[in-house]
C-alpha positions in Angstrom: -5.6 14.9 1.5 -3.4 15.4 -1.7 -0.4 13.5 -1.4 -1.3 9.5 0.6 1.0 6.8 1.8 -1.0 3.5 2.2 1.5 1.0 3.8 0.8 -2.6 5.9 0.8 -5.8 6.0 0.7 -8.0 2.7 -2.8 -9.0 1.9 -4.3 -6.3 3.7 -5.8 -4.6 1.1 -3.4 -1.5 0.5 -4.4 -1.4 -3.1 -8.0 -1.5 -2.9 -7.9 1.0 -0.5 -5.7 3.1 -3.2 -8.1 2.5 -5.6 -11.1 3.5 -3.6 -9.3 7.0 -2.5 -8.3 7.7 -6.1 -11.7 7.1 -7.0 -13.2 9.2 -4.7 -10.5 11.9 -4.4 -9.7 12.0 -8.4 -5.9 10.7 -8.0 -4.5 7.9 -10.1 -2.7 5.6 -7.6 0.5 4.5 -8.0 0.9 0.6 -7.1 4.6 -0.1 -5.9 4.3 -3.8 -7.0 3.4 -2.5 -10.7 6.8 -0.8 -10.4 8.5 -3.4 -9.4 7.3 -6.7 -11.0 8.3 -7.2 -14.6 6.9 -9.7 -16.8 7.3 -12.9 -15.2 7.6 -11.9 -12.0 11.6 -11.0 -12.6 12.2 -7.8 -10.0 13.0 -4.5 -11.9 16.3 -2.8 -10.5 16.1 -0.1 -8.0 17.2 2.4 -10.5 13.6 1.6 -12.6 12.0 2.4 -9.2 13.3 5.4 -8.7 13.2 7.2 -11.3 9.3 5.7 -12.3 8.8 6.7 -8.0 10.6 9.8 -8.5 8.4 11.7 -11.4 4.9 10.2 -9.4 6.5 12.2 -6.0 7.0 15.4 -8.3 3.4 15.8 -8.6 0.5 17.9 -6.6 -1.4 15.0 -6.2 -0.4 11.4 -5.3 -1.4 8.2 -3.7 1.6 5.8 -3.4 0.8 2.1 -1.9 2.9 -0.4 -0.9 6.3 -1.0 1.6 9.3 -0.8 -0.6 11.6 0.6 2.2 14.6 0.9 0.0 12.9 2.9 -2.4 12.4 6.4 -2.1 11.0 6.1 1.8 11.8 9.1 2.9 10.7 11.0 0.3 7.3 9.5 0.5 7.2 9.6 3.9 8.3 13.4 3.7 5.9 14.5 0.8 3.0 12.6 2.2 0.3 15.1 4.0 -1.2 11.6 5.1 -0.1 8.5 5.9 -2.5 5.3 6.5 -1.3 1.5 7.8 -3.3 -1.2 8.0 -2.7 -3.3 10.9 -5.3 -6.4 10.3 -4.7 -9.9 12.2 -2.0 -12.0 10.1 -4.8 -14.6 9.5 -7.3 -11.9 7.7 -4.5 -11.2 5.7 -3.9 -14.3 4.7 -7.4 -15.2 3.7 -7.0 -12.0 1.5 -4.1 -13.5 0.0 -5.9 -16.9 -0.8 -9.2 -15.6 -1.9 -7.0 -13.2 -4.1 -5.4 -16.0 -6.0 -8.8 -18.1 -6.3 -10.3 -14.5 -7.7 -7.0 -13.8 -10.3 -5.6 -17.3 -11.1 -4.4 -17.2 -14.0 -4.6 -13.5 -14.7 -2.6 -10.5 -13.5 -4.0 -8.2 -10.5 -4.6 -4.5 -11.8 -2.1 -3.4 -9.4 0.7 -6.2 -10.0 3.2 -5.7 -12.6 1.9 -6.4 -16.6 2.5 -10.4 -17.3 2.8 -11.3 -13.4 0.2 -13.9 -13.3 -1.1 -14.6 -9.6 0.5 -17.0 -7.7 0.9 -18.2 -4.0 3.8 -20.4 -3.2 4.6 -21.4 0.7 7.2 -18.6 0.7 4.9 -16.2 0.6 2.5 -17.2 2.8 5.6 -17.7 5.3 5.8 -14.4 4.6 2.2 -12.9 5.3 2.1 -14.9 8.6 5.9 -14.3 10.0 8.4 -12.6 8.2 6.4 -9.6 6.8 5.8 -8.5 10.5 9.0 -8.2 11.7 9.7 -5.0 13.9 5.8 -4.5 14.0 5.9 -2.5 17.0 9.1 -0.2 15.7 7.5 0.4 12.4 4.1 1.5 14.0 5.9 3.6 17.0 8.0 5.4 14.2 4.9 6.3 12.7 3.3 7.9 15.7 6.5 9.7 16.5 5.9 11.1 12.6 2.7 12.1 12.9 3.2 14.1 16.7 6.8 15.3 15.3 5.4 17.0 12.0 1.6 17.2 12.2 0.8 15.3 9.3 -2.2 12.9 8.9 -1.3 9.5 10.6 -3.9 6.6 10.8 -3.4 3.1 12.1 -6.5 1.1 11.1 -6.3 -2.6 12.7 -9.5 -3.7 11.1 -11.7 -3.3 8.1 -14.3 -1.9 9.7 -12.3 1.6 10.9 -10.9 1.8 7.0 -14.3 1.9 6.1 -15.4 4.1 7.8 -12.7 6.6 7.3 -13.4 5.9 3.7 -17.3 6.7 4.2 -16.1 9.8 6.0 -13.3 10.7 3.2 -16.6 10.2 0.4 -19.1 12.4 2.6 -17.0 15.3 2.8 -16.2 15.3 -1.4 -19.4 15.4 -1.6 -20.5 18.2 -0.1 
């Protein structure tokens, strides 16, 4: 495991699972809503993206989280020797979301763009429950088809308790 895509659902807990691999595995992760959040939540251009993606993709090493279809997919999706979505019940992931903003009101998420305070509007949560799922089933047969086409690492967790456990697994074997 060298090069990881963690993608899923938001509130699902892509970047703590980023942050647990690096710790374990000795990668920095890369955080695609740090790329793409400016202060005060105003979107960086595609271009910033890119080229900030770009130089991350050119190294040995990498563990990229988060969707971001427009930017640089393929290439992660190419690169990646593994590949991990998290398929949790919309309702988990909204508790996520809502514990999330209790836990960081008023302060920014390590993984969230510098000066992006957290927030939770009825947008988003629209979001997390409906329109972040849409082509569910596509998404997650594309990803099978990946994995059988090219041999690379493929794992579709739909609950906490299978990430953690492939995370205890991950941790065993470094430390041997």
């Amino acid at each position: 495991m060298n090069r990881i895509m963690i993608i899923g659902f938001s509130g699902c807990g892509k970047s703590t699972l980023a942050r647990r691999l690096g710790g374990i595995l000795g990668i920095e992760p890369t955080h695609m809503d740090a790329l793409h959040w400016l202060p005060g939540w105003r979107e960086s251009s595609d271009e910033h993206k890119i080229r900030l993606l770009g130089a991350v993709l050119e190294r040995d090493r990498w563990i990229v989280e988060g969707n971001y279809r427009r930017i640089l997919w393929e290439e992660r999706t190419e690169g990646a020797d593994t590949i991990i979505f998290l398929d949790y019940n919309r309702f988990l992931c909204l508790y996520h979301v809502i514990k999330r903003r209790i836990e960081y009101a008023g302060k920014t998420r390590p993984d969230m763009g510098e000066g992006c305070e957290e927030k939770l509007d009825a947008e988003f949560v629209r979001w997390v429950i409906k329109d972040g799922r849409k082509d569910r089933r596509k998404k997650l047969a594309g990803l099978r088809e990946l994995g059988a086409r090219t041999g690379k690492d493929v794992y579709i967790f739909k609950s906490m308790r299978e990430t953690e456990k492939f995370v205890n697994e991950i941790e065993r074997k470094e430390r041997k």
